[in-house]
Backbone as JSON, one array per atom type, in Angstrom:
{
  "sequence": "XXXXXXXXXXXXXXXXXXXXXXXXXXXXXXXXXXXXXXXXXXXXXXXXXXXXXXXXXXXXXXXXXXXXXXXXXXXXXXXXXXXXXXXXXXXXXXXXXXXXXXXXXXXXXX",
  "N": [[65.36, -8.45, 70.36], [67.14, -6.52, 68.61], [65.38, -5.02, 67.83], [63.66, -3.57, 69.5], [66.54, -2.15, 70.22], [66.51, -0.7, 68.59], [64.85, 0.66, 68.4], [65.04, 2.79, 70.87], [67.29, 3.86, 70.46], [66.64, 5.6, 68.54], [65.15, 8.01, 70.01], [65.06, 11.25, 71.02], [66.97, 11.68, 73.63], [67.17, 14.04, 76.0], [69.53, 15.92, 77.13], [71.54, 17.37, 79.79], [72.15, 20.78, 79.55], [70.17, 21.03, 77.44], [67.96, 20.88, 79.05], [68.08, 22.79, 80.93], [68.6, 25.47, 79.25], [66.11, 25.07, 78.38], [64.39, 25.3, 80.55], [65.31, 27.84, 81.55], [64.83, 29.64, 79.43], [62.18, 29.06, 79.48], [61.39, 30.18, 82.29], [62.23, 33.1, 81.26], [59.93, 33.74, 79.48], [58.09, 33.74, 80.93], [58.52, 35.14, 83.22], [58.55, 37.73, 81.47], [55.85, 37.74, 80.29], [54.47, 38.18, 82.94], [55.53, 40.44, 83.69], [54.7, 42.36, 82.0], [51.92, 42.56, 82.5], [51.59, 43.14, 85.2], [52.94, 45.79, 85.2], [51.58, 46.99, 83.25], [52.31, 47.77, 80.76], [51.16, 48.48, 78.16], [48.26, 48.61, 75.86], [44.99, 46.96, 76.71], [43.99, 45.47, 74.78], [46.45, 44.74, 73.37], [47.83, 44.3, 74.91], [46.64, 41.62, 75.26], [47.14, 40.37, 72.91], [50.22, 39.82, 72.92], [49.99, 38.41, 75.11], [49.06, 36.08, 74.01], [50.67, 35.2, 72.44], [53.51, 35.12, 73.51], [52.51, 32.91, 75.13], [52.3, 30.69, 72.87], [54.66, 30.86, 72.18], [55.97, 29.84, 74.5], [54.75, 27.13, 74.72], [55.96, 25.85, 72.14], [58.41, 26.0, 73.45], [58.26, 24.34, 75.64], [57.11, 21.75, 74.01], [59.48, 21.53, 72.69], [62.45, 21.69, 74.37], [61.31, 19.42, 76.39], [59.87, 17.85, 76.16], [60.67, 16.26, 74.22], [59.94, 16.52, 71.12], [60.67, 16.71, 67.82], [61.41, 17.12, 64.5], [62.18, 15.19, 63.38], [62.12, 11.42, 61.73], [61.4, 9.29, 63.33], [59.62, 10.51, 65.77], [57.46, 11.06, 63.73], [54.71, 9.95, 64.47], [54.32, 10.91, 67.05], [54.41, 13.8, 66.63], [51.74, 13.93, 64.25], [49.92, 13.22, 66.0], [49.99, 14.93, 68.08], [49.4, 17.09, 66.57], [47.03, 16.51, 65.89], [45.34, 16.01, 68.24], [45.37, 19.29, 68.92], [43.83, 20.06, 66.91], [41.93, 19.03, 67.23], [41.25, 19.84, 70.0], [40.74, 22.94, 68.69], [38.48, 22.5, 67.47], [36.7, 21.54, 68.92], [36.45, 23.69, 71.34], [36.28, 26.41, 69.96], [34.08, 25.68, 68.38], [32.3, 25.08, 71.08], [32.47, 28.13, 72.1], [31.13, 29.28, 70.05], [28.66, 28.25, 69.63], [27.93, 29.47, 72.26], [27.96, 31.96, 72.11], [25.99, 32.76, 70.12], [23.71, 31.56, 71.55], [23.22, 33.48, 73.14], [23.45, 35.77, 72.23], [20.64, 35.52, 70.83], [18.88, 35.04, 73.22], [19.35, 37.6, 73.96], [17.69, 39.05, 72.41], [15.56, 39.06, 72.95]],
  "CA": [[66.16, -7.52, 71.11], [67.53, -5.57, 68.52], [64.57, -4.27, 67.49], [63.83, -3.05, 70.72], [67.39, -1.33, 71.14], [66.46, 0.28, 67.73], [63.58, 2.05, 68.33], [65.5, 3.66, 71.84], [68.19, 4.65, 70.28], [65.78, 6.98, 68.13], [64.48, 8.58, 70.83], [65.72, 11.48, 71.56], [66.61, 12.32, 75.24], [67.99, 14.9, 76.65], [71.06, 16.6, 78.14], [71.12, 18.61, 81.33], [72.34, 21.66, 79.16], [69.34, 21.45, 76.9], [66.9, 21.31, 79.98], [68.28, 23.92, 81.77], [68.32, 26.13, 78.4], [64.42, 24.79, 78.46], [63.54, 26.3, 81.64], [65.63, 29.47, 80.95], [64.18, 30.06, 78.59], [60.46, 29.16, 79.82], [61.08, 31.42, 83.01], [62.31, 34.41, 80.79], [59.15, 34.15, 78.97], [57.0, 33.8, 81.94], [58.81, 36.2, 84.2], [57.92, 38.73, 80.61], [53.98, 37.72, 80.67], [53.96, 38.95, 84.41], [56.29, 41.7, 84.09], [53.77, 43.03, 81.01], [50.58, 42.56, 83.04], [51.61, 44.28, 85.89], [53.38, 47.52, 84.48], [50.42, 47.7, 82.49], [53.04, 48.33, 79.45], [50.63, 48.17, 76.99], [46.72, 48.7, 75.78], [44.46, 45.79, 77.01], [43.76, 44.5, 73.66], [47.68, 44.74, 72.55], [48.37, 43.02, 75.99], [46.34, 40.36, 75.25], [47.64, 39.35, 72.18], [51.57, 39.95, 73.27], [50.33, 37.27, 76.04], [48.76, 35.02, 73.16], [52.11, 34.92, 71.52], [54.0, 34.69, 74.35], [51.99, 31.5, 75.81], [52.35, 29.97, 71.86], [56.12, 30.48, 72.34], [56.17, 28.93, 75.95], [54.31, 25.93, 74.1], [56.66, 25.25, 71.62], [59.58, 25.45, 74.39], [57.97, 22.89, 76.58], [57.34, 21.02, 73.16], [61.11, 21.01, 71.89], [63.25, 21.08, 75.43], [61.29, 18.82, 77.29], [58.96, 16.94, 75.66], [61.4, 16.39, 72.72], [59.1, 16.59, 69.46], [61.23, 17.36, 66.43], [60.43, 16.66, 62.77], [62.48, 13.44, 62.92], [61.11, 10.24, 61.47], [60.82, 8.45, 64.99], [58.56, 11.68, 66.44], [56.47, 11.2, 63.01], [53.69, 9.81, 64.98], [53.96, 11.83, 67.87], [53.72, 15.31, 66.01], [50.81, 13.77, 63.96], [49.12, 12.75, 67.51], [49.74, 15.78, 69.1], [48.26, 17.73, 65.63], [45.69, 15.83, 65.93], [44.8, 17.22, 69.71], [45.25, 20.65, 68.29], [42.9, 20.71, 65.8], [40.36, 18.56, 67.82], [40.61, 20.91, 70.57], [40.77, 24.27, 68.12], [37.21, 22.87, 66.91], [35.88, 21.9, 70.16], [36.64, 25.25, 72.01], [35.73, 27.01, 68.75], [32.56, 25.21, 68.57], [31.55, 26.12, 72.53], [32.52, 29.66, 71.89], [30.57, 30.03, 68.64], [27.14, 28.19, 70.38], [27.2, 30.32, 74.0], [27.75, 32.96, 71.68], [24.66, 32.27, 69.59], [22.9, 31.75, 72.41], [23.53, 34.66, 74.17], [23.08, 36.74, 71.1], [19.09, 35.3, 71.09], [18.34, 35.23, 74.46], [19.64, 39.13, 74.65], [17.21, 40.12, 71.85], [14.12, 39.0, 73.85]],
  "C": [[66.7, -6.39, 70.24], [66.59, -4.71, 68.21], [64.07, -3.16, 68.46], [64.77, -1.71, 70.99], [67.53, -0.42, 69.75], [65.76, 1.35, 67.67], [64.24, 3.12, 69.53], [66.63, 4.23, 71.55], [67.67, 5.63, 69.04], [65.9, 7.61, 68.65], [65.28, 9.69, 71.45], [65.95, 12.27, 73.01], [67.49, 13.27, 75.61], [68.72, 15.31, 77.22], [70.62, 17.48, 79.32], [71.2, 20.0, 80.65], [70.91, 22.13, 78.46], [67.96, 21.56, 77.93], [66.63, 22.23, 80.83], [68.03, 25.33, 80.58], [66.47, 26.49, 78.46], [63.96, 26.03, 79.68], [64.22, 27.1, 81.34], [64.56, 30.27, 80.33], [62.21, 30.64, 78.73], [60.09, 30.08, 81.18], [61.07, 32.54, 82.63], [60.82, 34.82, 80.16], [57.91, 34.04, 80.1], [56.89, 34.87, 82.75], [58.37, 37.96, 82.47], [56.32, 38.98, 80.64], [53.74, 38.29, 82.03], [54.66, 40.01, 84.21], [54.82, 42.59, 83.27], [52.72, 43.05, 81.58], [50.64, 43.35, 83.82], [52.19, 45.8, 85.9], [52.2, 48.12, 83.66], [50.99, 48.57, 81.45], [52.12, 48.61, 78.61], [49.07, 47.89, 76.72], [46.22, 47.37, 76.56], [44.36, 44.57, 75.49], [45.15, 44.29, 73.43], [48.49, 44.03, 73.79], [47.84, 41.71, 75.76], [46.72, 39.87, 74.11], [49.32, 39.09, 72.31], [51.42, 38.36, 74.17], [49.81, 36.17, 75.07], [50.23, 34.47, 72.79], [53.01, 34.56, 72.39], [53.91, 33.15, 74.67], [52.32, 30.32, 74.32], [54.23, 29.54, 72.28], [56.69, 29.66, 73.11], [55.72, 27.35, 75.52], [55.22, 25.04, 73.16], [57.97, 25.12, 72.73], [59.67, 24.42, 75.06], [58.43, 21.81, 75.33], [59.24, 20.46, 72.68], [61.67, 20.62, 73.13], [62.76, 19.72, 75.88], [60.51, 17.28, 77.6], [59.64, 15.8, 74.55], [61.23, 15.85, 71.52], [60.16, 17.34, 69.1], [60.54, 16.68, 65.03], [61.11, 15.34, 62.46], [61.52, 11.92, 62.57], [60.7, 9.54, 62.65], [60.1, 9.43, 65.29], [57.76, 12.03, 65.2], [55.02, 11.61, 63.79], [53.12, 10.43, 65.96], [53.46, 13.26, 67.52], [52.15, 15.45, 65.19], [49.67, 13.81, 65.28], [48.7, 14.31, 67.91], [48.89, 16.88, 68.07], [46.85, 17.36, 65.65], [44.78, 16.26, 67.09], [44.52, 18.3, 69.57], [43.65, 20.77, 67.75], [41.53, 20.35, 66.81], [39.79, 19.37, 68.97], [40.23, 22.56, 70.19], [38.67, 24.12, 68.08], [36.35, 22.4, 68.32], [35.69, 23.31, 71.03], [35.97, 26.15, 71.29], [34.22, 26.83, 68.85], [31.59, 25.22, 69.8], [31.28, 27.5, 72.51], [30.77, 29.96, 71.02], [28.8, 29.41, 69.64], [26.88, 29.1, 70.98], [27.38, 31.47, 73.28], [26.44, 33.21, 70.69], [23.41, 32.46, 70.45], [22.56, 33.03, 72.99], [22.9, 35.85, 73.26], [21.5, 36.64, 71.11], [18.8, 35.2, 71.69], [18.45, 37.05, 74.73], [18.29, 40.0, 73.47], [15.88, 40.05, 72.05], [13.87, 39.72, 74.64]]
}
């Protein structure tokens, strides 16, 4: 049992303040990605990386408010885990791209 009521009192859970901060936060940056698309503030290329950065930011918000990964020793394993997804999907995605682009490239010079 105590072992049990050791590992949950790691864990850490959340307040109403910090979830409401969460979404704040994650509508301000959402309600910005649509505001920027449709004003058409900004080149196409210099929109699309504003919304890269954007969507990274929205990622870590989910991550910290709601999810609640920090660098604490109990969320070791989880941050490893979820690095671990990262990368595996950076090189899968990566590695589709880079083929159909390959492809595409030698099929177009026939």
């Amino acid at each position: 049992m105590a072992h049990t009521q050791s590992l949950h009192e790691e864990e850490g859970h959340g307040s109403l303040s910090g979830y409401i901060t969460g979404f704040v936060i994650a509508v301000l940056l959402t309600a910005a990605s649509f505001g920027l698309v449709m004003r058409g503030a900004l080149p196409p290329q210099s929109a699309m990386l504003v919304l890269a950065v954007l969507a990274l930011v929205q990622i870590v918000v989910h991550l910290v408010f709601f999810l609640h990964l920090n660098t604490s020793s109990g969320q070791r394993w989880n941050v490893m885990a979820l690095c671990y997804t990262a990368v595996a999907s950076v090189i899968l995605i990566g590695g589709t791209v880079w083929v159909m682009h390959n492809v595409s490239m030698n099929m177009m010079s026939r």
